[in-house]
N, C-alpha and C positions, 0 to 999 in steps of 0.2 A: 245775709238775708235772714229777718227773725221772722217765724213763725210763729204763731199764737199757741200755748199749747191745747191739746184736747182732753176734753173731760172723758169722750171715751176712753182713752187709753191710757188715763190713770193719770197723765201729764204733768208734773209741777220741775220747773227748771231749774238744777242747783245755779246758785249764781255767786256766792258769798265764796272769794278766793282765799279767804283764810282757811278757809273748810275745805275747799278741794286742794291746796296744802298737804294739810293735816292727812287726807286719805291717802294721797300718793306717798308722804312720807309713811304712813301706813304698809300700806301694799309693799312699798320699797323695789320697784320695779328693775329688770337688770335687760339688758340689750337683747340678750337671747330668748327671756322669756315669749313663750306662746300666753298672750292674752286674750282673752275673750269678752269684750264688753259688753252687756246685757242694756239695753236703752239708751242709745248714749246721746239720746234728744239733740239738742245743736251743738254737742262738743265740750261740754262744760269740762268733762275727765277727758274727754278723749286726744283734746290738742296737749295736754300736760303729759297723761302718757306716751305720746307720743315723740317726743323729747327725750325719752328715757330707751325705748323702744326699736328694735329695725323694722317691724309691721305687727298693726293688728289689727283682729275681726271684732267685727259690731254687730248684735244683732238686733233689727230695729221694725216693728212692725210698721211704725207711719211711710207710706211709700212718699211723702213732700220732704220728711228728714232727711229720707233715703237718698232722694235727687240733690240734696243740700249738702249730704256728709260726701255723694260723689264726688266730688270737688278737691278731696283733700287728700293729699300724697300717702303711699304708706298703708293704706287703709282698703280693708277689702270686706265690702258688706254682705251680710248675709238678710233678705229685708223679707222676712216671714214672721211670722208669729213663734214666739220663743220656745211655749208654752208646746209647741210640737217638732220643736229645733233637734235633729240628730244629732248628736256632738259626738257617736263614735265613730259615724259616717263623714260629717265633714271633718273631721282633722285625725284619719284613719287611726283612732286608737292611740294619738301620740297623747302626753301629757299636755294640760291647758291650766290655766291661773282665770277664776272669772273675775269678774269686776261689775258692780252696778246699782244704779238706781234705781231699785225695783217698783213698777207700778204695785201699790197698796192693794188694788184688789184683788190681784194673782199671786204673792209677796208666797203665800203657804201649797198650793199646790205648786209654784213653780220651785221651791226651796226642793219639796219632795221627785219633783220632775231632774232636777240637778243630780241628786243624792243617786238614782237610775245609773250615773257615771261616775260613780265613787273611785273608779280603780284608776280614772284617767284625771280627775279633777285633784289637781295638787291642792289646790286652796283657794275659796270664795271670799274676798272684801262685799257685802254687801249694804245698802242704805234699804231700810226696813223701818216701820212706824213701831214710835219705840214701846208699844204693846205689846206687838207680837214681840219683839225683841226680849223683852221683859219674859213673860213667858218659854220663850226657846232656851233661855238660859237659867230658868227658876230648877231651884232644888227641892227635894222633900220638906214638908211642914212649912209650905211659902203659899200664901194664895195664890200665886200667878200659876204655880206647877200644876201639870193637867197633862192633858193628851199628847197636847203638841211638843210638849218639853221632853217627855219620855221616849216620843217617835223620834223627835231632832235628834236627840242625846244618843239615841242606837243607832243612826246610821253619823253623827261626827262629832267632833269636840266641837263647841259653839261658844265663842268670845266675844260679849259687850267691849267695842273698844270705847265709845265717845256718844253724845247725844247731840243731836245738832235742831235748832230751832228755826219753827215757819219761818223765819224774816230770812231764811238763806237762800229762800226758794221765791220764784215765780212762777203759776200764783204762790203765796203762801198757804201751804195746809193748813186744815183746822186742827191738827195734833202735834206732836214732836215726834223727829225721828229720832232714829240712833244708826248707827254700823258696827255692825258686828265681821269677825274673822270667824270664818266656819273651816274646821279641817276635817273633810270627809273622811272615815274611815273604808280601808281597801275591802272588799267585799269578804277575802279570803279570813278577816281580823272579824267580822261578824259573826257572831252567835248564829247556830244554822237554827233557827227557831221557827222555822216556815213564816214568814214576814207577814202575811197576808192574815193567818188566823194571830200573830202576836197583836196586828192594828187592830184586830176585833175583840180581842181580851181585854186588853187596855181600854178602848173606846168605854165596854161593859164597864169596867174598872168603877169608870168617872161619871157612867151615865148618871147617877144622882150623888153627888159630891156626898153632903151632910150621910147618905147609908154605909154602914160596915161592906168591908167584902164578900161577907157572909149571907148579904142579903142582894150584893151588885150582879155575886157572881154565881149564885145557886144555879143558872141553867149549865153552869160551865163545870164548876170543882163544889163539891161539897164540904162542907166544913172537916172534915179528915182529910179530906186533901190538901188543903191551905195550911194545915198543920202540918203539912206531912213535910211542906216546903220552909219549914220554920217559923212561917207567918201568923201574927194572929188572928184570925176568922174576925174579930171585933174591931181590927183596925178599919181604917178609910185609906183609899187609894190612897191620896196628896200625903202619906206617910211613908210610901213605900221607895225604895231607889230602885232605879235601871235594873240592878243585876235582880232585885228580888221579883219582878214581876217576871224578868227572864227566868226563874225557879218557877214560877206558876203555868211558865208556858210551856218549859219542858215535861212540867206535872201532865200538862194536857196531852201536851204530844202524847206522854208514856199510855194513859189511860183510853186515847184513841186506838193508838196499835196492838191494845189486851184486847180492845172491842172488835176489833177489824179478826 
């Protein structure tokens, strides 16, 4: 049974069998794995993985997918919205492998919603618009590199494996994707930098690319302090790497708790 896809829900169907190939030979799936596939629209990956596979979960908001994917051996759906999907409640804390086609307009907060299960999540295969792609994996002194690359880059290693074009898809998007292999890092391997004010440093960082940090970050570290981390007050964020703004956020930490 096909179904049209929907524009609400991000919709575009892989169909191009070279491609879904390539990703399973990717992923490299083994019999025992726990997988979890994130959209798995009418099966495009899913009957493939499935051949490899003794079960897996899908999680799919369209409830007409939902009654379409029941159908198929093997297969146990989870048919809610991803975007608020428990994963240490449904598969009690064991390890899981995700897998997916990610709808484009959720692709960045649900990447961040993942990462919330870093210590369970072995490893994400995902299809992403190869912009944000591009970005997730951009280094220092790259235009793409900004917010999103720095926040990715601290919660996992994040791998460009291939880029795949509209014509694989139905509809075809108006962009290119890519997929990427994300391997979360376990939470215990994280810089204890209180997470919440390091997104807001960072955020400040970049608020105006072309200004120094000396002028991004004056409500936060003053120029003696940006020294104080090695850094030069003159630089621009898209210069700095992962660990050295992790120095600016321990700087803070340290300066909050003389205050306190």
């Amino acid at each position: 049974m096909f179904l049209h896809p929907r524009k609400r829900f991000g919709q575009n169907f892989l169909t191009d069998q070279q491609i879904i190939k390539k990703i399973i030979l990717a992923i490299q799936p083994r019999s025992n794995d726990n997988i979890v596939e994130i959209g798995p629209g009418q099966g495009a990956l899913t009957y493939p993985l499935l051949e490899h596979v003794e079960s897996l979960n899908v999680v799919e908001i369209d409830r007409d997918l939902c009654a379409v994917l029941s159908k198929i051996e093997k297969l146990t759906i989870h048919c809610q919205d991803v975007l608020k999907f428990d994963f240490a409640a449904a598969f009690e804390n064991h390890s899981v492998r995700i897998v997916g086609n990610l709808p484009y307009n959720i692709s960045t907060p649900l990447l961040f919603h993942l990462f919330e299960y870093s210590d369970q999540i072995i490893d994400m295969h995902l299809m992403l618009q190869k912009e944000v792609v591009d970005r997730l994996t951009a280094m220092p002194n790259c235009k793409n590199y900004g917010r999103l690359s720095v926040m990715a880059q601290y919660y996992a290693e994040v791998y460009k494996l291939f880029e795949v074009n509209p014509s694989s898809f139905f509809p075809a998007p108006k962009v290119t994707s890519a997929v990427i292999c994300v391997k979360p890092r376990p939470h215990r391997e994280l810089e204890k930098i209180q997470e919440e004010d390091f997104s807001r440093l960072v955020k400040q960082a970049f608020s105006q690319r072309r200004k120094t940090l000396r002028n991004n970050l004056k409500l936060l570290l003053n120029e003696e302090n940006i020294r104080a981390c090695d850094i030069d007050p003159g630089a621009r964020a898209e210069t700095l790497t992962l660990q050295e703004f992790i120095l600016l956020q321990r700087r803070l930490i340290s300066l909050t708790k003389q205050k306190a």
